[in-house]
C-alpha positions as CSV (number, residue, x, y, z in Angstrom):
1,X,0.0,0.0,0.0
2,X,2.9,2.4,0.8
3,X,4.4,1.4,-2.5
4,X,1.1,2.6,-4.5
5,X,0.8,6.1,-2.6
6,X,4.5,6.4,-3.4
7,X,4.0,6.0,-7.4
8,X,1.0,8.3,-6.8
9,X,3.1,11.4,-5.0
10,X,5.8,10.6,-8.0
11,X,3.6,11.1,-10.7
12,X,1.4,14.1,-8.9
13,X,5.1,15.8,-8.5
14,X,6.4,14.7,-12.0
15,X,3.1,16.0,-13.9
16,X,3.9,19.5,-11.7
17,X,6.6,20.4,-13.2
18,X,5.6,18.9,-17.0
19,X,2.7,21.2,-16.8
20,X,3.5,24.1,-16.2
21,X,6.6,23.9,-18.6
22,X,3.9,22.4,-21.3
23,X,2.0,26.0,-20.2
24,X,4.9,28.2,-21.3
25,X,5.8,26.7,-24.3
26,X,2.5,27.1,-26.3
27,X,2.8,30.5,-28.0
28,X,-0.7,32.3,-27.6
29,X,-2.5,32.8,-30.8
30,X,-2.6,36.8,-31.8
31,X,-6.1,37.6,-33.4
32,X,-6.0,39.4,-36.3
33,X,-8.4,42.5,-36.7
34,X,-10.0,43.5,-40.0
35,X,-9.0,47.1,-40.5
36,X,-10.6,46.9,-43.9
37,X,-12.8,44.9,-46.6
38,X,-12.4,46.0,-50.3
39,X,-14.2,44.7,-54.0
40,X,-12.2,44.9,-57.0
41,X,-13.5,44.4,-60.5
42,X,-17.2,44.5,-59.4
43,X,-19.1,45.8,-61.7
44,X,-22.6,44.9,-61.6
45,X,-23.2,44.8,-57.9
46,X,-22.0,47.5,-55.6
47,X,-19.7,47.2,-52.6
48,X,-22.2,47.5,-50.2
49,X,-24.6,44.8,-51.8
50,X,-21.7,42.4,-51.4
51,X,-21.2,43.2,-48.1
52,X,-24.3,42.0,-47.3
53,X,-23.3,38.9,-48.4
54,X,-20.4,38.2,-46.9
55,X,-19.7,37.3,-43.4
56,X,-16.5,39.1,-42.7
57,X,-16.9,42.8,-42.2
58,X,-14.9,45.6,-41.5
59,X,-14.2,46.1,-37.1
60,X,-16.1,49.2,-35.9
61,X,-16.0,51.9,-33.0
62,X,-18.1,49.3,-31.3
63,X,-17.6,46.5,-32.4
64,X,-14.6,44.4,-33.3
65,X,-14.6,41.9,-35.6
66,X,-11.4,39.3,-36.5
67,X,-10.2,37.3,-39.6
68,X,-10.8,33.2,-39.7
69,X,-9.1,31.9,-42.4
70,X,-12.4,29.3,-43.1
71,X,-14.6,32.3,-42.7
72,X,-13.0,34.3,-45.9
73,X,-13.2,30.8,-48.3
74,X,-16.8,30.6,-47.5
75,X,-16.9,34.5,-48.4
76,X,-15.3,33.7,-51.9
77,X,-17.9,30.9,-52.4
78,X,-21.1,33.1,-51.3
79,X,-20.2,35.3,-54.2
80,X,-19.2,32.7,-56.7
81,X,-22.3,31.6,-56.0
82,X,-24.4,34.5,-55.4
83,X,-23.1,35.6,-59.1
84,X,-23.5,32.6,-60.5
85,X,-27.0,32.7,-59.0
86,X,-27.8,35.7,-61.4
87,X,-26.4,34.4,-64.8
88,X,-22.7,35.5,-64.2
89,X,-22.0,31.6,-64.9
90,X,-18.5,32.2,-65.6
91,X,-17.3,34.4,-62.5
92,X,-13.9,33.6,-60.7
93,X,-13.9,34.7,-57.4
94,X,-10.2,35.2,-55.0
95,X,-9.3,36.9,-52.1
96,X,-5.6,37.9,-50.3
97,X,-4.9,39.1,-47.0
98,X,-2.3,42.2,-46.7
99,X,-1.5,42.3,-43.3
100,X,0.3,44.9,-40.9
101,X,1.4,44.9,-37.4
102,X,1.3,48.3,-35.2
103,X,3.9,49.5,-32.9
104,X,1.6,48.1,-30.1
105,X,2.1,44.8,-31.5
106,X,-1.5,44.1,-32.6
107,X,-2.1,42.5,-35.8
108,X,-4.8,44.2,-38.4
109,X,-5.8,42.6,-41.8
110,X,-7.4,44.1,-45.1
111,X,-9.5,41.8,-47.2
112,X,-9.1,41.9,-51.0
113,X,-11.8,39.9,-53.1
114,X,-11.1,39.9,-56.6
115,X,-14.0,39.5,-58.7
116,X,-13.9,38.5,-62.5
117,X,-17.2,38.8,-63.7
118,X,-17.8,37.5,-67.0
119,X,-20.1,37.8,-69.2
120,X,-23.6,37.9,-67.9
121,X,-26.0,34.8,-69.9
122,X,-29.4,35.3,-70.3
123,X,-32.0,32.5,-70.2
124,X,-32.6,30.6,-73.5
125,X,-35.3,28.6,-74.7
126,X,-37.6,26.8,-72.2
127,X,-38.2,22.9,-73.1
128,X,-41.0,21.1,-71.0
129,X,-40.8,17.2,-71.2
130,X,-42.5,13.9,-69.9
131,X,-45.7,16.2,-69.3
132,X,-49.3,14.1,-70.0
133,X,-52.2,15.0,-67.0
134,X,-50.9,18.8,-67.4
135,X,-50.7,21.0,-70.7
136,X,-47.7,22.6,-71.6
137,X,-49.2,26.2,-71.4
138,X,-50.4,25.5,-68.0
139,X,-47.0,24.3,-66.7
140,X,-45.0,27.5,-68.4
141,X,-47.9,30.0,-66.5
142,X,-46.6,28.3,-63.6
143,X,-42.4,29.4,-64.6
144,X,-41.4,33.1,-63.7
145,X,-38.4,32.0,-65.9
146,X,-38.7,35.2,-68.8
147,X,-36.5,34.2,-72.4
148,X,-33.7,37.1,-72.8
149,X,-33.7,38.3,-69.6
150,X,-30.6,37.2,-67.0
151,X,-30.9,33.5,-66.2
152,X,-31.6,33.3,-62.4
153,X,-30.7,29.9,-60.8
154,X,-33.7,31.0,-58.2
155,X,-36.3,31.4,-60.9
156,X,-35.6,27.8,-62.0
157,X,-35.3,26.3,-58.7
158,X,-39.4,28.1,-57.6
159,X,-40.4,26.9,-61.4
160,X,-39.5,23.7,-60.3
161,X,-40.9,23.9,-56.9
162,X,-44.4,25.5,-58.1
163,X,-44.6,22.6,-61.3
164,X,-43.7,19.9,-57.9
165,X,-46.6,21.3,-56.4
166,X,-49.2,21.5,-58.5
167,X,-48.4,17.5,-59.2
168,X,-49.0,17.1,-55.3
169,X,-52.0,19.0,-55.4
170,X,-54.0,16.8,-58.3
171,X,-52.5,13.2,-56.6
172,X,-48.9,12.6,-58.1
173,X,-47.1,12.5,-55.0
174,X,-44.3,10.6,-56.4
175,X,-43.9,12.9,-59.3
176,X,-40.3,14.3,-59.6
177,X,-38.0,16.5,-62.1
178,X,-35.0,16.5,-63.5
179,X,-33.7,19.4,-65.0
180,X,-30.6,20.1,-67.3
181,X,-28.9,23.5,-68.7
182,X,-27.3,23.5,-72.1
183,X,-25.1,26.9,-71.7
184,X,-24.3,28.5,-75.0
185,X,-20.7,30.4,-74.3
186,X,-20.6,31.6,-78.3
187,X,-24.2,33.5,-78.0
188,X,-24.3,33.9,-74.0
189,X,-27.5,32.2,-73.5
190,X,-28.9,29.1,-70.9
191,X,-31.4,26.5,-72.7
192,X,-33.3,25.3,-69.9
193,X,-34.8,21.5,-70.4
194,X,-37.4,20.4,-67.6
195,X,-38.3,16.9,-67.8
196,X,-41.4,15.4,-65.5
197,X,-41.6,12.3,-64.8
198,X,-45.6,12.1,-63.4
199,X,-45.6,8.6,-62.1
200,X,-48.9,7.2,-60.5
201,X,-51.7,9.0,-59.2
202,X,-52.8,8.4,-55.8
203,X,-56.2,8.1,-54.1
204,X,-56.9,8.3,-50.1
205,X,-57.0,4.6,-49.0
206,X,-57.6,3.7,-45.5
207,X,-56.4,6.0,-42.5
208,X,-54.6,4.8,-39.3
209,X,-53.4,6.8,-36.0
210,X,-50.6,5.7,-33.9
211,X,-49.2,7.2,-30.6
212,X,-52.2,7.9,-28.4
213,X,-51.9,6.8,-25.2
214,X,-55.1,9.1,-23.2
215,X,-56.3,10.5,-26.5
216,X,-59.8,9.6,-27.9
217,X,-59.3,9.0,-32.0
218,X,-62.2,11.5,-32.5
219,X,-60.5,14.4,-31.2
220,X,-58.1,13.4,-34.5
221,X,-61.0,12.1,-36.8
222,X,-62.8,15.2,-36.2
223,X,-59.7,17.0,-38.2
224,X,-59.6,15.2,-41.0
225,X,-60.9,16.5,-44.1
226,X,-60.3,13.9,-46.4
227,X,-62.1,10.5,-47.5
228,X,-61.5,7.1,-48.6
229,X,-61.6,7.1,-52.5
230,X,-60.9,11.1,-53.0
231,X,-57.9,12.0,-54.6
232,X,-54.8,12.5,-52.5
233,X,-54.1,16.7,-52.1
234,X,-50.8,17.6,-50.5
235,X,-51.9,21.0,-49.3
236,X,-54.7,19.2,-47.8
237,X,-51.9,16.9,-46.1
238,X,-50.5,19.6,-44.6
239,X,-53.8,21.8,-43.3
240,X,-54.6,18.6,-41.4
241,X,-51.7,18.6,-39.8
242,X,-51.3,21.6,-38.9
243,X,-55.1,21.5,-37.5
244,X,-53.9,19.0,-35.3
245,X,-51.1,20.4,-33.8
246,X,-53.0,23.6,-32.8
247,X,-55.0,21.5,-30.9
248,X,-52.2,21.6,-28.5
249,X,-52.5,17.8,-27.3
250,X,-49.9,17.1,-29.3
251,X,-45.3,18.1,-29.3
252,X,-45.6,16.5,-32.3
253,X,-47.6,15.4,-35.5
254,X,-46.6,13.1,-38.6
255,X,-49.1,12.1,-41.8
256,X,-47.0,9.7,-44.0
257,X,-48.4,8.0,-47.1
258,X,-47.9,4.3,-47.2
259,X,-48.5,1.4,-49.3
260,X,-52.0,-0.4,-48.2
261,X,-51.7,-3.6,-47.4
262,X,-54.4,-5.0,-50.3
263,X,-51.5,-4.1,-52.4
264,X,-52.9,-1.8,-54.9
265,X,-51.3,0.1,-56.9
266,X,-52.4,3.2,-57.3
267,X,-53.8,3.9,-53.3
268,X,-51.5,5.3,-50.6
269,X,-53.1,4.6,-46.9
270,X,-52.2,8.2,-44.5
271,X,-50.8,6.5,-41.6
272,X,-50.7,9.6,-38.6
273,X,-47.9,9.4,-35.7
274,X,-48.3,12.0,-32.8
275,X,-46.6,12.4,-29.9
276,X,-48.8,13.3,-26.9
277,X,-48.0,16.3,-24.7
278,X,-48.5,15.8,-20.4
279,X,-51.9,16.3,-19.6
280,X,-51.4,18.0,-16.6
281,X,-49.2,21.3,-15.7
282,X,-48.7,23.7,-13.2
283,X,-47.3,27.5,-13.7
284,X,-45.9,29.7,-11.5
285,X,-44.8,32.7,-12.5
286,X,-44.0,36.9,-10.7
287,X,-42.6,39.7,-12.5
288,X,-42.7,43.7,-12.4
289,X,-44.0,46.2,-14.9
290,X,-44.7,49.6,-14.2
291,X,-48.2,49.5,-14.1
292,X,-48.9,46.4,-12.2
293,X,-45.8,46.6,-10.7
294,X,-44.8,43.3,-9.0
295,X,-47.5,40.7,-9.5
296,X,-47.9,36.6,-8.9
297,X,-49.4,34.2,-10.7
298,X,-50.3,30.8,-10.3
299,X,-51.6,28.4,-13.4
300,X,-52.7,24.6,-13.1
301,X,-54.6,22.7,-15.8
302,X,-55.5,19.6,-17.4
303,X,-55.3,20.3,-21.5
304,X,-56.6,17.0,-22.2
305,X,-59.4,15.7,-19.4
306,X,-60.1,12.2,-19.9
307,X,-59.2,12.3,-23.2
308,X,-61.5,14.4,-24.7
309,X,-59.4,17.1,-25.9
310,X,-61.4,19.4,-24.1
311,X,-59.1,21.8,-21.4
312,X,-59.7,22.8,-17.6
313,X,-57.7,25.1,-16.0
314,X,-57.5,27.2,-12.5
315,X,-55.9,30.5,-12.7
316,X,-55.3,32.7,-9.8
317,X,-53.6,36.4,-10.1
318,X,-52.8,39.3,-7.5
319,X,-51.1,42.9,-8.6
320,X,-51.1,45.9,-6.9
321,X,-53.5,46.9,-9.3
322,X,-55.5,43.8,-10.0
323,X,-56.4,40.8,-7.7
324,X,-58.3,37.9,-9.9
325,X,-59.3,34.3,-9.8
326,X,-60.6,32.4,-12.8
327,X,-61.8,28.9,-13.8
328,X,-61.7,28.0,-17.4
329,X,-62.6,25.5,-19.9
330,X,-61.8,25.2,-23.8
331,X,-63.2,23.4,-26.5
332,X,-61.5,23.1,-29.6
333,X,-64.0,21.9,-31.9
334,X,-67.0,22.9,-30.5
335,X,-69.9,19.8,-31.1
336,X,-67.1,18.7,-33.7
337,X,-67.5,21.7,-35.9
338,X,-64.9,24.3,-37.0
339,X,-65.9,26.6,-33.9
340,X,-63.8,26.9,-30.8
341,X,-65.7,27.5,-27.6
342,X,-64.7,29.1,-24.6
343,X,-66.0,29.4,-21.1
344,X,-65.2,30.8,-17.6
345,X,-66.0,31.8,-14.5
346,X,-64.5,34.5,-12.8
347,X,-64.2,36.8,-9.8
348,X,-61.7,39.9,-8.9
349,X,-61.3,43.2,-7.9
350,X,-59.9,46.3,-9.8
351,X,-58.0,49.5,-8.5
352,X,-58.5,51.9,-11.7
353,X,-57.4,55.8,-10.9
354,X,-61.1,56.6,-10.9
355,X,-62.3,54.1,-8.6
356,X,-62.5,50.7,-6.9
357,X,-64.1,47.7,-9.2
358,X,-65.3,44.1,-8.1
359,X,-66.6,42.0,-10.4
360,X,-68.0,38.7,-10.4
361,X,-69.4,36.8,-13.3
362,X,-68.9,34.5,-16.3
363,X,-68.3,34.6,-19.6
364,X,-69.1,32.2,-23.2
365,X,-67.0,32.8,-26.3
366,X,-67.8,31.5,-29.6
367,X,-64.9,31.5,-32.5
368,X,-63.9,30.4,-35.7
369,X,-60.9,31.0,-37.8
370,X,-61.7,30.9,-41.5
371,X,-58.4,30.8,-43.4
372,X,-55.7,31.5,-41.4
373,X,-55.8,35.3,-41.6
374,X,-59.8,36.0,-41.4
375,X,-61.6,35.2,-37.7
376,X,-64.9,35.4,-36.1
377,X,-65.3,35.9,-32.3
378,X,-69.1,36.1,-30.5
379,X,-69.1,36.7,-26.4
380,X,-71.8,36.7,-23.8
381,X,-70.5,37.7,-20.1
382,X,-73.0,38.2,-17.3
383,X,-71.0,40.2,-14.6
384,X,-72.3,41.5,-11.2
385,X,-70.4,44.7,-11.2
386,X,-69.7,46.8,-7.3
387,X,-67.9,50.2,-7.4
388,X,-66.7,52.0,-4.4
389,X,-63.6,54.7,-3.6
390,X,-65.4,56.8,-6.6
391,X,-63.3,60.0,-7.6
392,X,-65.1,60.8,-10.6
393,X,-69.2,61.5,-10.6
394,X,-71.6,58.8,-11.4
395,X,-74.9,59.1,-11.0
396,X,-76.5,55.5,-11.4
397,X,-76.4,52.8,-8.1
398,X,-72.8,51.2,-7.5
399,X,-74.1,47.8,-8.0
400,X,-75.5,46.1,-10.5
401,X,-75.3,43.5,-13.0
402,X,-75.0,44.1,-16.6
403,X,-74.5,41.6,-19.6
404,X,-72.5,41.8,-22.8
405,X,-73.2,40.8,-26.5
406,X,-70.1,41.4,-28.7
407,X,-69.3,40.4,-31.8
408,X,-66.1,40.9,-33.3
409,X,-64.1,40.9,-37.1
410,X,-60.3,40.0,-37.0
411,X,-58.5,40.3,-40.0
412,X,-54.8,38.9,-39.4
413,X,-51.4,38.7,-41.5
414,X,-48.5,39.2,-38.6
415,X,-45.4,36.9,-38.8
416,X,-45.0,36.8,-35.6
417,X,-47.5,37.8,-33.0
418,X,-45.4,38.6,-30.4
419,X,-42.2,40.2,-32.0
420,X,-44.2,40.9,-35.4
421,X,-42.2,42.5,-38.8
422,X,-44.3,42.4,-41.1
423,X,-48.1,42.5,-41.9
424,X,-51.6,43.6,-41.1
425,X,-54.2,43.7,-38.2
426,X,-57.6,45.1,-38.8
427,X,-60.7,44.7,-35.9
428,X,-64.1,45.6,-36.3
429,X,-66.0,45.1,-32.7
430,X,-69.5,45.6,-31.3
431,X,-70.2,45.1,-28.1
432,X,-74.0,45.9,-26.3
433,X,-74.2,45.9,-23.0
434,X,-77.3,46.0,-21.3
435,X,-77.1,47.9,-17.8
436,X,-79.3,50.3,-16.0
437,X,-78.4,52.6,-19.1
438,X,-77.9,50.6,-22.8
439,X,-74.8,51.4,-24.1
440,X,-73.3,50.6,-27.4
441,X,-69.6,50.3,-28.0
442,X,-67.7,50.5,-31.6
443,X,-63.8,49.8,-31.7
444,X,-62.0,50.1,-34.9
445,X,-58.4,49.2,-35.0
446,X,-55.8,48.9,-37.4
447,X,-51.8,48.3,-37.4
448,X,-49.3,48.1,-40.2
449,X,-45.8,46.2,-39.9
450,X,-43.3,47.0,-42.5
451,X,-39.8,45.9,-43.2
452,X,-37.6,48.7,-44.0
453,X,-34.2,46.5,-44.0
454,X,-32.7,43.8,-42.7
455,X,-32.5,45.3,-38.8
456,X,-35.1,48.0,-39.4
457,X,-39.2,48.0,-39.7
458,X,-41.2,50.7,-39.1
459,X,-44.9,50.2,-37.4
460,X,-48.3,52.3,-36.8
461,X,-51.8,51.5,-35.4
462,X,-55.0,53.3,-34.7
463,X,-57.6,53.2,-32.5
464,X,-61.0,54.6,-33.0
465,X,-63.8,53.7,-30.6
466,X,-67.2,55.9,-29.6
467,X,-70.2,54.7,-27.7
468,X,-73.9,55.4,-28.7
469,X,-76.0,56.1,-26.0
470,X,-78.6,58.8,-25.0
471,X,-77.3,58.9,-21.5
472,X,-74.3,61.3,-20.4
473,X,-71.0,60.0,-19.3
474,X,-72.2,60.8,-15.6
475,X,-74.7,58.2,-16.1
476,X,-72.6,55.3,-18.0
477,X,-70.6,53.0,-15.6
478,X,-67.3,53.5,-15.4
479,X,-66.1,50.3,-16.7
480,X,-67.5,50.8,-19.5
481,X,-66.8,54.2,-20.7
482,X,-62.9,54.7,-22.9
483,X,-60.1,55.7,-21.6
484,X,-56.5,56.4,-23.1
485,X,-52.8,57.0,-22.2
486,X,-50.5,54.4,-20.4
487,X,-47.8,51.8,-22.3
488,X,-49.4,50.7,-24.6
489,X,-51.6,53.8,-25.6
490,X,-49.9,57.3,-25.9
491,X,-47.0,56.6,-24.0
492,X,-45.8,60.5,-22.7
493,X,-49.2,60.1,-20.3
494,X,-49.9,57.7,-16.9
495,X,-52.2,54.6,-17.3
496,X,-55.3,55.8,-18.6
497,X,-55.1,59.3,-17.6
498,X,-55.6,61.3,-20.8
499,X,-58.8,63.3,-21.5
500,X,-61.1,65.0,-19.1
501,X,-60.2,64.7,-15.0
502,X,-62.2,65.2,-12.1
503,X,-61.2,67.9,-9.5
504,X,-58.9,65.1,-7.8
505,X,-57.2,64.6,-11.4
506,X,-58.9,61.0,-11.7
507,X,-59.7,60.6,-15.6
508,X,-63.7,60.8,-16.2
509,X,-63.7,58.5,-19.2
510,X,-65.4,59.5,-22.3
511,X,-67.6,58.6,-25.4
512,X,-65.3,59.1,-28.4
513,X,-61.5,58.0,-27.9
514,X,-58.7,58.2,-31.0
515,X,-55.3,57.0,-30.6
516,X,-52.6,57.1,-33.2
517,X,-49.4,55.6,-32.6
518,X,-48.0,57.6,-36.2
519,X,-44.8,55.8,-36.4
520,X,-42.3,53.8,-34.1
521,X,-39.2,53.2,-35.9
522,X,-37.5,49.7,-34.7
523,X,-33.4,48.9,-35.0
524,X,-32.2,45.8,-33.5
525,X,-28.9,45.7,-33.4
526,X,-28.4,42.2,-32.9
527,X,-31.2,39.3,-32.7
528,X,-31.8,39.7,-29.1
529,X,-31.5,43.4,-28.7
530,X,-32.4,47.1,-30.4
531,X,-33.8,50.5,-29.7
532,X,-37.1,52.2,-30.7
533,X,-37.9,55.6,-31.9
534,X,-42.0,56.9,-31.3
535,X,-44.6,59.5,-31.7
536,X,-48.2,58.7,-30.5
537,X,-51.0,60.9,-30.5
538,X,-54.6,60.4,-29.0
539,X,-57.4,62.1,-27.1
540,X,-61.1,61.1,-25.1
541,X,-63.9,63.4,-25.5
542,X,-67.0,63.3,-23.4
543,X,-69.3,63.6,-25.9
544,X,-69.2,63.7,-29.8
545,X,-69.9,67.5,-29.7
546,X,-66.8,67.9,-28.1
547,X,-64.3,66.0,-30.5
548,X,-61.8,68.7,-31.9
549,X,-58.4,67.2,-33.5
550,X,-56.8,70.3,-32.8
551,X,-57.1,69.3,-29.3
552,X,-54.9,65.9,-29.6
553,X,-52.2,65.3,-27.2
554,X,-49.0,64.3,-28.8
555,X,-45.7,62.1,-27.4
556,X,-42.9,61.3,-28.8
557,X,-40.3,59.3,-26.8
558,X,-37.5,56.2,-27.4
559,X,-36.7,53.1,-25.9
560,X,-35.2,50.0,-25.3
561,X,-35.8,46.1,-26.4
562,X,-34.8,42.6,-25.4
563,X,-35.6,39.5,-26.7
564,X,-35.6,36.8,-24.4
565,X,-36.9,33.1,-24.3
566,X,-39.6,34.8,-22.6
567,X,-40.4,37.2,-24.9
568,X,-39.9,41.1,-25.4
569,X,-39.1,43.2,-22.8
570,X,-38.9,47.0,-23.4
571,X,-37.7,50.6,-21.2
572,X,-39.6,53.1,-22.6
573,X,-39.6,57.2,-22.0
574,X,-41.6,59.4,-23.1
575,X,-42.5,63.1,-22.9
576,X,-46.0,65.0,-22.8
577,X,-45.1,67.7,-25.4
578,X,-47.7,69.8,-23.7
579,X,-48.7,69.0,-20.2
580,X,-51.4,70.8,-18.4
581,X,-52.0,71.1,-14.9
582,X,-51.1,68.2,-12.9
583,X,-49.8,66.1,-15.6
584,X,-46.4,64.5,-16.0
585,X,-43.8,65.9,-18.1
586,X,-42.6,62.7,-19.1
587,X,-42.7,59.0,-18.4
588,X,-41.0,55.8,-18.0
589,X,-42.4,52.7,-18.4
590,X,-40.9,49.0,-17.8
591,X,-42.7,45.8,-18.9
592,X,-43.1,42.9,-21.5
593,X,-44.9,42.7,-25.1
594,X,-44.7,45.7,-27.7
595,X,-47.0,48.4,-27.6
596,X,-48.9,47.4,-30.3
């Protein structure tokens, strides 16, 4: 035993020295700064269009940036290939590295790519083969390939794509292409030959689900648009699947077309895999926002009782503004049609600058979503309704119930509905609430997300809402008349504290309410963070007669964004170009989610 912890200390003191010594005689790598990037011989693209290609760039103020040898060859192929892409077949592309060392002994590099163009080819004639269920003039409608313009390798690559998918449309799932390019270096020219091979044409044959273990098959059945005998339709595929997975029963969802067992030849059966999600799951969550400040809240529900697809959930939330506990349930398919149905029960209480709110009640929604972009959305809610701590004047009892008819139009193109940029959102609701004074309320809203460049969109959005109703504002509840200003309003005012006040300063609400967020200017300097530039605009008026645009409140202001796994988190200041008496001169906000 003494002999082994011997040999141990030995080698422990032996691997002492060898270390260290090992240490000093590696040489530490100096990195190599790009001082510079530089074109030569480019003539048909400019400098800055291939340095948007490229993924070395010249170091900033702020940011350095350093030269990998593998990162400048894969610069020389992305614009071989980004001008051989756009009918510059013949282009040679190198690159050299001049290099200098300061007296500080830092290294810098400058990037040379030589371009040789070429000459640039332009697209041929067009030869469609092998083609029998489709007509040539049907097939070419479908190319965007145009003879003597500039052969693009994209154009042929969506021709083929578009001709692919038409096959899988119409049954010919196993239809494929070949394509060839005879290049003409006398005349400059590309002859493009497309040759389809159709193959069989495919009918729905029998359908089988695998992976459920709670599941019921209806819940999938009741998705499935298809029947035995029709003719396969691979957008259809794909709709179903999708239809599926929104359920959200599901982490995962395959349809793959097999061959049926009765062996015939020209029937595929759809044999569908999913993968079911846990049925049951709790959330806890806190966080901070300026309004709310630091609130709890506590999730657990089954998405999947017994089977049915159908979800039950508990939900309890306290703020310092807000205090609220809810029981839910969703239906998907609602009596197995294409309408989702919604239900809860509720109870909470609700500290608005006016006054004090409890509220205890239910509430049925009805929905459909037509086409991925168009939706319908009916709601009843009954709610027992309690004010106290008034500030502002109302003149009808503190308590009472009052119930809700709303019917709402949703048109909706966002990419991305929490970080969206790009696309539309228009929404037409009507809502009639029966108290002791009928009131009818109109919203109108409308935002536009637009790509400027690659870092940069721009975005706007409108709000234009007015209620009809014979009684004054005095007489409407207070929960139901508009208010403006806050985060996600015009941002240089507090939470809902634009438009006419009380002699405390507590907003009165109004009738007629516009908001214009004009234009918010969004630069993300790198995928998880960027800054905002803003100017909203907005006002309430008590009472149509009152409404007078020269009377809009403006607010321009800047901020901050984060993206996170979480989502977006954003710092926000704004200022109140004109305040009045007891208003803020400017504002700060901290929370999650855009504005708008």
């Amino acid at each position: 035993m003494e002999r082994v912890i011997y040999r141990v200390f030995l080698f422990m003191l032996l691997m002492a020295f060898i270390v260290p010594v090992h240490s000093e005689a590696r040489v530490k790598k100096v990195k190599v700064k790009i001082s510079d990037v530089e074109f030569r011989g480019n003539r048909a693209y400019t400098d800055r269009k291939l340095c948007q290609i490229i993924i070395s760039r010249k170091s900033s103020l702020l940011k350095r940036r350093w030269f990998y040898e593998k990162n400048a060859e894969e610069d020389r192929e992305r614009l071989a290939g980004f001008y051989s892409g756009n009918g510059y077949l013949d282009v040679q592309v190198y690159y050299r590295k001049k290099e200098r060392i300061k007296k500080n002994g830092k290294k810098y590099a400058r990037i040379e790519f030589e371009i040789r163009e070429g000459p640039l080819y332009n697209t041929g004639d067009l030869i469609i083969s092998g083609n029998e269920h489709f007509d040539e003039k049907r097939l070419r409608a479908l190319c965007i390939i145009m003879p003597e313009k500039p052969f693009m390798k994209r154009s042929l690559t969506a021709a083929v794509a578009s001709i692919i998918g038409l096959y899988a449309e119409n049954g010919y799932i196993e239809a494929d292409i070949k394509t060839d390019l005879d290049v003409d270096p006398v005349n400059n020219t590309v002859n493009i030959y497309i040759d389809i091979n159709e193959h069989t044409r495919f009918l729905y044959g029998k359908t089988g689900i695998q992976g459920m273990v709670k599941t019921h098959p209806r819940v999938i059945k009741r998705d499935i648009t298809w029947k035995e005998g029709d003719i396969i339709n691979s957008s259809e595929l794909i709709r179903v699947k999708e239809n599926i997975y929104m359920t959200g029963l599901f982490d995962n969802v395959r349809i793959s077309p097999v061959d049926p067992h009765d062996g015939a030849y020209n029937v595929k059966d759809m044999d569908i895999t999913v993968l079911e999600k846990l049925s049951v799951e709790f959330g806890l969550s806190i966080g901070y926002d300026t309004i709310e400040e630091f609130w709890q809240q506590a999730e657990i529900y089954n998405r999947n009782f017994r089977g049915s697809g159908i979800k039950y959930g508990i939900l309890a939330k306290r703020s310092e503004i807000r205090r609220r506990a809810e029981l839910s349930m969703t239906e998907h398919r609602l009596w197995g049609s294409r309408w989702r149905g919604d239900m809860n029960i509720f109870s909470g209480i609700s500290f608005e600058p006016g006054y004090t709110l409890r509220g205890n009640g239910g509430k049925v929604i009805i929905g459909r979503d037509f086409n991925g972009v168009l939706s319908l959305i009916f709601s009843y809610r009954a709610e027992n309704d309690k004010y106290s701590d008034l500030k502002i004047i109302f003149n009808e009892v503190t308590e009472s119930w009052r119930n809700d008819f709303s019917a709402s139009t949703i048109y909706d193109t966002r990419d991305d509905l929490f970080n969206t940029l790009q696309g539309i959102y228009l929404e037409q609701t009507n809502e009639y609430s029966i108290t002791e004074r009928d009131v009818m309320t109109m919203i109108f809203r409308a935002r536009k997300y637009i790509p400027v460049s690659g870092r940069i969109s721009l975005a706007t959005a409108g709000d234009l809402s007015f209620i009809i109703s014979e009684a004054g504002i005095e007489d409407i509840n207070p929960g139901q008349r508009l208010y403006a200003g806050g985060p996600n309003s015009v941002r240089g005012f507090k939470y809902n504290m634009i438009g006419p006040a009380s002699e405390e300063g507590a907003p009165l609400g109004g009738k007629v309410r516009f908001v214009w967020n004009i234009a918010e200017f969004r630069l993300m300097f790198t995928k998880y963070a960027g800054v905002a530039v803003f100017y909203d605009m907005g006002n309430i008026w008590e009472d149509y007669k009152k409404v007078n645009l020269l009377s809009l409140r403006s607010s321009p202001g800047a901020g901050v964004r984060i993206v996170t796994p979480l989502g977006v988190f954003r710092l926000e200041y704004a200022v109140n170009t004109n305040p009045e008496k007891k208003e803020e001169k400017d504002v700060m906000y901290f929370g999650a989610g855009l504005a708008f």
